[in-house]
C-alpha positions in Angstrom: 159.2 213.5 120.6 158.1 217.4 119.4 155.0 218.2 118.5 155.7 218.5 115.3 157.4 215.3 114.7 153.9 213.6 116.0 151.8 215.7 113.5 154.0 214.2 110.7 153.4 211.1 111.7 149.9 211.3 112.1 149.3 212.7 109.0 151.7 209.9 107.1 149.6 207.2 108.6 145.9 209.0 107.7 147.7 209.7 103.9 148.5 206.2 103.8 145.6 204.9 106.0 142.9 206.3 103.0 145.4 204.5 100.0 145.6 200.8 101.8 142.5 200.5 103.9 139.9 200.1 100.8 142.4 197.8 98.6 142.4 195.3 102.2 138.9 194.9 102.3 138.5 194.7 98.4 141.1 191.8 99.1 139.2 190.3 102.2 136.1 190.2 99.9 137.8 188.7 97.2 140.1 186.5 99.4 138.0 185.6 102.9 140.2 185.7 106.0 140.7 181.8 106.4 143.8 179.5 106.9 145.3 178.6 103.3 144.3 175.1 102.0 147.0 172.9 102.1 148.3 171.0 99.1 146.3 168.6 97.3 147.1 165.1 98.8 146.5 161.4 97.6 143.4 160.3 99.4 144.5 157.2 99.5 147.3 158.1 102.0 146.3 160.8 103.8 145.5 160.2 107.7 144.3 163.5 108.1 141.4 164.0 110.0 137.5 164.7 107.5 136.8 168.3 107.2 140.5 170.0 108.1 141.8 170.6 104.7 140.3 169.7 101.2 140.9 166.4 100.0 139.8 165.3 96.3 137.3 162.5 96.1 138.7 159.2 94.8 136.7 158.9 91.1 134.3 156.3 90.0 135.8 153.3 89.6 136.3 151.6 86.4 134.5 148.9 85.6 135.6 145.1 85.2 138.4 144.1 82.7 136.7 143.1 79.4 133.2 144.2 80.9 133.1 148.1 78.9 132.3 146.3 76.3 130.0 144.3 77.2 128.2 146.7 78.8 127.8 148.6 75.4 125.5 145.5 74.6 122.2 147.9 74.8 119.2 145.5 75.5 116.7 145.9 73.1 114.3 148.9 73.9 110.6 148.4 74.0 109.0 148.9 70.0 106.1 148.1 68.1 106.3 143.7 67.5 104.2 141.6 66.4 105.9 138.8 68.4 103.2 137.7 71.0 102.5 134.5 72.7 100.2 132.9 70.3 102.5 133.7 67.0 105.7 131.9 69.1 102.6 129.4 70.0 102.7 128.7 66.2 106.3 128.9 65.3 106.4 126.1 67.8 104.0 123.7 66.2 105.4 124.0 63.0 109.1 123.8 63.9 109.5 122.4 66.8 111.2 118.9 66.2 109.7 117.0 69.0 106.4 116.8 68.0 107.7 115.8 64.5 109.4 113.2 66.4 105.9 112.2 68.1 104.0 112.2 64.6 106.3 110.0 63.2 106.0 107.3 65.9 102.3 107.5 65.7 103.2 106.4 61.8 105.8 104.1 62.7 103.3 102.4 65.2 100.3 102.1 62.8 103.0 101.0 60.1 103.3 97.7 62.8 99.8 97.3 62.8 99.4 97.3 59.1 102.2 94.4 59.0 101.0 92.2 62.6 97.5 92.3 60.6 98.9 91.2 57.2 97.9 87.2 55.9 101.0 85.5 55.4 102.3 85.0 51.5 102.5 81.5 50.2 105.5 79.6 49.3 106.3 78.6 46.2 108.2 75.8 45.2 109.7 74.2 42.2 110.6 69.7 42.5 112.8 67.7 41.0 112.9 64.2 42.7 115.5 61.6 41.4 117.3 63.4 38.5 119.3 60.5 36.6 118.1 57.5 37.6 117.5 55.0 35.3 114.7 53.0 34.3 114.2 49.9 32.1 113.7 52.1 29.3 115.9 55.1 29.7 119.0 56.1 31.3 120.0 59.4 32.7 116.0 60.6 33.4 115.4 64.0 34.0 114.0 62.6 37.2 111.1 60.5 39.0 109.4 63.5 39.7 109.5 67.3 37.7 107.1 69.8 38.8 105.9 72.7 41.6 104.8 73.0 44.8 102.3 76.1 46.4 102.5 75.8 50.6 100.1 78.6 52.0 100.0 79.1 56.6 96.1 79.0 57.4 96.5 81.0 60.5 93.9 79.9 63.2 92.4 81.7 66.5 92.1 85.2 64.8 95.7 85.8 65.4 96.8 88.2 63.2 93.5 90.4 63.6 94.8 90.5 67.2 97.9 91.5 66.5 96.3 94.3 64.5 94.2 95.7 66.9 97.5 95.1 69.3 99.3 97.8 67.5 96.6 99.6 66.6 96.2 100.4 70.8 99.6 101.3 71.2 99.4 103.8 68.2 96.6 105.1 70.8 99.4 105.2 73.4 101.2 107.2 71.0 98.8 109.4 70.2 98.6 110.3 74.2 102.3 110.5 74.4 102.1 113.1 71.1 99.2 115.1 72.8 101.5 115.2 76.6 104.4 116.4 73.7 102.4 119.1 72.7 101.5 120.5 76.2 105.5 119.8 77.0 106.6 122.2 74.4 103.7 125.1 74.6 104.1 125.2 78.7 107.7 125.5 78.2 106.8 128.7 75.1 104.7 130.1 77.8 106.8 129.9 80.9 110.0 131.0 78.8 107.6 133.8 77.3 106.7 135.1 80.8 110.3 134.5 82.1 111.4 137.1 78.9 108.7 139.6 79.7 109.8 139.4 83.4 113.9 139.6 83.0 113.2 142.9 80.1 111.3 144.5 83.3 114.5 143.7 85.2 116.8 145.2 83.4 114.8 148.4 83.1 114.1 148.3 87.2 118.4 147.4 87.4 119.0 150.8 85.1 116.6 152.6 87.2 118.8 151.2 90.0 121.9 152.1 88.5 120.9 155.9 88.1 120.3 155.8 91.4 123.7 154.5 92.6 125.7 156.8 90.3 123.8 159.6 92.1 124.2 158.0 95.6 128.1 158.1 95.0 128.0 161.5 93.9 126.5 162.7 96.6 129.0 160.7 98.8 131.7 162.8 96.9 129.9 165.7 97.8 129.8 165.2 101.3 132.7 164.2 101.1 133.7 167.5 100.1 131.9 169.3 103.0 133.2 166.7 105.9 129.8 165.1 105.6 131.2 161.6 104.9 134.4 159.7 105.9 136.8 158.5 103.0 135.4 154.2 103.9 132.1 155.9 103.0 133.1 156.7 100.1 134.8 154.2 98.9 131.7 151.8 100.0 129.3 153.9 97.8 131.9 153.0 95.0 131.4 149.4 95.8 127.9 150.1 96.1 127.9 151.6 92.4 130.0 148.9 91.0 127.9 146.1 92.2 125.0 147.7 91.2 127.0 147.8 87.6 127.3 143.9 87.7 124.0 143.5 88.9 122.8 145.1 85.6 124.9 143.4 83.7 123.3 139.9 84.8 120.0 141.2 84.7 120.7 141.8 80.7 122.4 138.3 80.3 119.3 136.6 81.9 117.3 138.0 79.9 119.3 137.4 76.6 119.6 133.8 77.8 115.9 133.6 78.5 114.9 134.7 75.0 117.7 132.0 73.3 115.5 129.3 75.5 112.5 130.7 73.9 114.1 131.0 70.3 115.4 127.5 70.5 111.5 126.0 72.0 109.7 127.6 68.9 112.6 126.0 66.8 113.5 129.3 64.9 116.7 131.7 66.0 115.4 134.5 66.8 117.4 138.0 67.2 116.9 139.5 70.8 114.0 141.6 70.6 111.1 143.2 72.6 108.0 140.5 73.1 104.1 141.7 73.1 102.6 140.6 75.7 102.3 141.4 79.5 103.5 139.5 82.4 100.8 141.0 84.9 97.5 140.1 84.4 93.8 140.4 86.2 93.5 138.0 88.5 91.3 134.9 87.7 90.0 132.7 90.1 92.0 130.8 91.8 93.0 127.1 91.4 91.1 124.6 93.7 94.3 121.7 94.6 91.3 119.3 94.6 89.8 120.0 91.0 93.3 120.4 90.0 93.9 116.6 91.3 90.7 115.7 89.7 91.6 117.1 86.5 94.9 115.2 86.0 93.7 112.2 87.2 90.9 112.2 84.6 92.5 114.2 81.8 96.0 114.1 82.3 97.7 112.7 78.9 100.2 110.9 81.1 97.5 108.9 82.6 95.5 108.5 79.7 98.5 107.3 77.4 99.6 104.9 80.6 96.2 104.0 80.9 95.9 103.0 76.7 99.4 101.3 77.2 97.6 99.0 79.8 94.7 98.0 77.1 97.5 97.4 74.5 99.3 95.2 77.1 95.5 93.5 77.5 95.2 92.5 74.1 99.0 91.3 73.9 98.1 89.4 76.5 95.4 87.6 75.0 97.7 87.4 71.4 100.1 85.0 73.5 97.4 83.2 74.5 96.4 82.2 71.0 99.8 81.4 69.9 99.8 77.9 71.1 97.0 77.0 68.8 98.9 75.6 65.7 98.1 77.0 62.5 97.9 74.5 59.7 99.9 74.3 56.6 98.8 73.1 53.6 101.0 72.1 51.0 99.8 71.2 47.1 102.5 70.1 44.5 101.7 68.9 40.9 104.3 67.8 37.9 105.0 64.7 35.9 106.1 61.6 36.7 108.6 60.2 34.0 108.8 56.8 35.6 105.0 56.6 35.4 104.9 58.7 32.3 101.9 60.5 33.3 101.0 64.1 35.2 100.8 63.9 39.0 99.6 66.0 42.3 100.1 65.3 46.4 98.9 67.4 49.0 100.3 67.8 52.6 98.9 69.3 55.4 101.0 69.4 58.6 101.3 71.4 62.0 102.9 71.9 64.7 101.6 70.4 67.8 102.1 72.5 71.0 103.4 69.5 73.1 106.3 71.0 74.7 106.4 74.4 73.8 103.0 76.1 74.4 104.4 79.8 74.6 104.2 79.6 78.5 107.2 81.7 79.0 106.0 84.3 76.8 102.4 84.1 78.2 104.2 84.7 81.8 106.1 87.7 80.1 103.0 89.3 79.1 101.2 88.5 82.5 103.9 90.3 84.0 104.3 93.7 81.5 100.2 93.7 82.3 100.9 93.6 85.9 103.5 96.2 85.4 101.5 98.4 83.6 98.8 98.2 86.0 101.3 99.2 88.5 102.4 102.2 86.3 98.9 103.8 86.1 98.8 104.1 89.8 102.6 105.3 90.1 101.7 107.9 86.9 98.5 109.3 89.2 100.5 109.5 92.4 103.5 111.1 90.9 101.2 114.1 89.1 99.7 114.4 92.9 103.3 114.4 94.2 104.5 117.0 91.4 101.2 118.8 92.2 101.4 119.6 95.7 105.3 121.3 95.0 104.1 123.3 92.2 100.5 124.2 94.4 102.9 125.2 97.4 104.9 127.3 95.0 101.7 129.3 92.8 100.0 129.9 96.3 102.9 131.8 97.3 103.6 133.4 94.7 99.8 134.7 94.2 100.1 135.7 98.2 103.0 137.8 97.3 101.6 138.9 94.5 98.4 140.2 95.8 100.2 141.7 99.1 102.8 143.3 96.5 100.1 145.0 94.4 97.6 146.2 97.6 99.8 146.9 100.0 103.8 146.9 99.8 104.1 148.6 96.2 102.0 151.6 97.1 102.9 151.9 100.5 107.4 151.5 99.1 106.1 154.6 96.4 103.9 156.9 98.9 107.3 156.3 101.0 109.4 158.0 98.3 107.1 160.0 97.3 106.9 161.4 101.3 110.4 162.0 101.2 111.2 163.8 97.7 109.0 165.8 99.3 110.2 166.8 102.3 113.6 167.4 100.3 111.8 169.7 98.5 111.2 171.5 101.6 114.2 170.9 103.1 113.2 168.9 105.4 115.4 165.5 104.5 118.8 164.8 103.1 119.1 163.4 100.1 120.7 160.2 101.2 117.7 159.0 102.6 115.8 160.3 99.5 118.2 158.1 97.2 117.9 155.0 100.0 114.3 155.0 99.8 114.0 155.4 96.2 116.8 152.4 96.0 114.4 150.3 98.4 111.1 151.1 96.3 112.8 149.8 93.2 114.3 146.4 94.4 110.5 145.8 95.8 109.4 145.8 92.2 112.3 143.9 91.4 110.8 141.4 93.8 107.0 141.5 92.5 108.7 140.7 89.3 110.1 137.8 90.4 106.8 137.0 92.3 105.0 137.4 88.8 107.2 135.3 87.0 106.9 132.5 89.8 102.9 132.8 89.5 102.6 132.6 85.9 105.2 129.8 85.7 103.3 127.6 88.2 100.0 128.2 86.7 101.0 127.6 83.3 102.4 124.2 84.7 99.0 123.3 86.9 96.7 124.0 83.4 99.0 122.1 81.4 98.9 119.2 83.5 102.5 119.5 84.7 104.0 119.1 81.6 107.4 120.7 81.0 110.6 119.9 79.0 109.7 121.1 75.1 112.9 119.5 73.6 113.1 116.3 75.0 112.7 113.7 72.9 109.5 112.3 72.3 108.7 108.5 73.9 108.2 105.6 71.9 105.3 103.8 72.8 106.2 100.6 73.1 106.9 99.5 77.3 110.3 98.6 78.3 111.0 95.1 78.2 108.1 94.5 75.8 107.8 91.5 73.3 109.2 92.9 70.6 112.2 90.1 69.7 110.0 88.5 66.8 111.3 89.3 63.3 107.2 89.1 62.4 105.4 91.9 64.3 102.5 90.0 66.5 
């Protein structure tokens, strides 16, 4: 090759050297130097390894079939109310139909003792003895005998001032049973208050929750993304996210079924909405188990109305023992006499003499409701015990967990989170373990929650003497098997 030849060649490649070399690295600037991607591929059926070529993130799933709109059910958000514990306290006395039901067998009871202590009506009767017989002077009479009768029951031993006070004792029972009503239906306003306060917190704690899934899975994507994260990651912080969906979701149907409790206890419907009132309290003293025993056994209306069913059963005992003693019957009768031709009168007195029947069985009857009841009060006093060591067993742990929750776990779970926002701040942590911790701090106040409700509930049960059930029916205070088969109350 000439000389020349080489100088042209030279100076072709400088010429076009200076035209191409800036345009390539304007193009490697805008364009790095890096293998293409490859083709977008389902996720779903690629096997290729995380981090070689791009791969799209599968999307959120969807939620349930039929659940979008339920979820659009927004709870009711915390306002300005004026419904607080004592104004359900009153809707439940005044509507509440249990203790209507308890009134009106206090009424229906002292309506028995108004009849047992009644004084029998007299009887009334009109004669006619012999109508057409005939005399020596007249045929066809009108009779031997034309006139009326008055037959009035002289009741002996006091008997129906017995039966009186009889009924009047049990109306006592059913005064007990109407004050244990009572305490039934404004422990159960309470507990189902404190269980409403408690499930609201929920669902706030459960949203809190749920902002912090959604932002877990996003940053699964992301890692994702970078060939951070496998694909089963992935799809696990989807199933992390959707359960966390659902978990909200019964958070917000417990709490709408708590309030339709508490709606139907206070005996008005109610629309869902936010309660005054706060489910965390200062701690009081605690409950001794030993006064708490003390107190039921004295003041308990279980025992008290089991104890006034026992005095009533006393004094029914002592009304069979009267029975036996006949009361008399006295009969007067006046009228004319056409055979004699002249006004008349008789008089009878008669009784019944207790030869064969002298109310033994009934007397054995009563003996044995007495006994019964006798038998009752102890059973009442050792089933409150009973009910009071599970419910004891319960509040103490719940007030442990309490206490530890609000000294120790809560602001150690927050000073945790806290700590590690921090060091994300600094770049010091991920933000996976930011998001875990976070997720741990809020299911421990989801717990002390719980552990409130348990508390309050217990407590509320151990000052109201372990009464509970504020739409059952209110009891009659008359025993099973009672004497009661007498038309005549006594």
């Amino acid at each position: 090759m000439s000389d020349t030849y080489t100088r042209k060649i030279v100076i072709s490649l400088t010429i076009l050297g200076g035209c191409c070399v800036p345009q390539l690295l304007r193009a490697q600037d805008a364009f790095p130097l890096v293998p293409p991607a490859a083709e977008p591929r389902n996720a779903e059926t690629s096997r290729d390894q995380v981090g070689r070529r791009f791969i799209p993130p599968s999307s959120f799933p969807k939620s349930p079939a039929g659940v979008e709109d339920l979820m659009k059910q927004e709870t009711p958000q915390s306002l300005e109310t004026d419904l607080t514990l004592d104004a359900l306290l009153m809707m439940a006395t005044e509507n509440n139909p249990t203790l209507v039901q308890a009134q009106q067998q206090i009424q229906g009871t002292l309506g028995k003792a108004l009849e047992a202590g009644l004084y029998p009506n007299p009887t009334f009767y009109y004669i006619a003895e012999q109508i057409f017989v005939d005399s020596e002077t007249d045929t066809d009479t009108p009779g031997e005998f034309q006139g009326g009768a008055v037959q009035q029951e002289i009741v002996t031993a006091n008997k129906r001032e017995i039966s009186r006070r009889k009924y009047q004792q049990r109306a006592k029972t059913a005064e007990w049973m109407a004050v244990a009503q009572q305490w039934r239906v404004c422990n159960d306003v309470r507990i189902h208050f404190w269980k409403t306060l408690g499930h609201r917190q929920i669902v706030d704690i459960r949203r809190e929750l749920l902002k912090a899934a959604e932002d877990s899975a996003l940053t699964t994507r992301e890692q994702v993304n970078l060939g951070q994260a496998t694909q089963a990651e992935l799809h696990l912080s989807n199933v992390s996210l959707q359960r966390t969906r659902l978990s909200l979701l019964n958070a917000e149907n417990m709490y709408r079924s708590q309030f339709a409790m508490l709606s139907s206890l206070v005996g008005v419907e109610l629309e869902p909405q936010p309660l005054k009132g706060e489910l965390k309290a200062d701690m009081e003293s605690m409950i001794d188990f030993n006064q708490a025993v003390e107190n039921l056994y004295s003041d308990s209306p279980e025992v008290l109305a089991a104890t006034a069913k026992w005095q009533a059963d006393c004094v029914t005992l002592e009304r069979e023992r009267v029975e036996p003693i006949p009361n008399i019957f006295v009969k007067a009768a006046t009228g004319y006499n056409h055979e004699a031709r002249e006004p008349v009168a008789s008089v009878q007195v008669f009784l019944e003499v207790p030869i064969f029947d002298r109310n033994q069985g009934t007397i054995q009857q009563a003996e044995a409701d007495l006994a019964r009841q006798n038998a009752e009060i102890q059973r009442t006093r050792l089933r409150l015990r009973q009910d009071l060591a599970l419910h004891y067993q319960k509040y103490l742990t719940a007030l442990q967990h309490v206490i530890e929750f609000q000294s120790v776990i809560l602001p150690e779970a927050k000073a945790a989170y806290a700590n590690q926002l921090g060091a994300y701040k600094d770049d010091r942590q991920n933000w996976g373990d930011v998001l875990k911790t976070q997720r741990e701090y809020y299911q421990l106040r989801e717990q002390f929650v719980h552990h409130l409700i348990a508390w309050r509930t217990n407590e509320t049960l151990i000052n109201g003497f372990l009464l509970h059930g504020g739409l059952k029916a209110a009891e009659s205070p008359t025993p099973p098997g009672h004497i009661d088969s007498v038309a005549q109350p006594r």
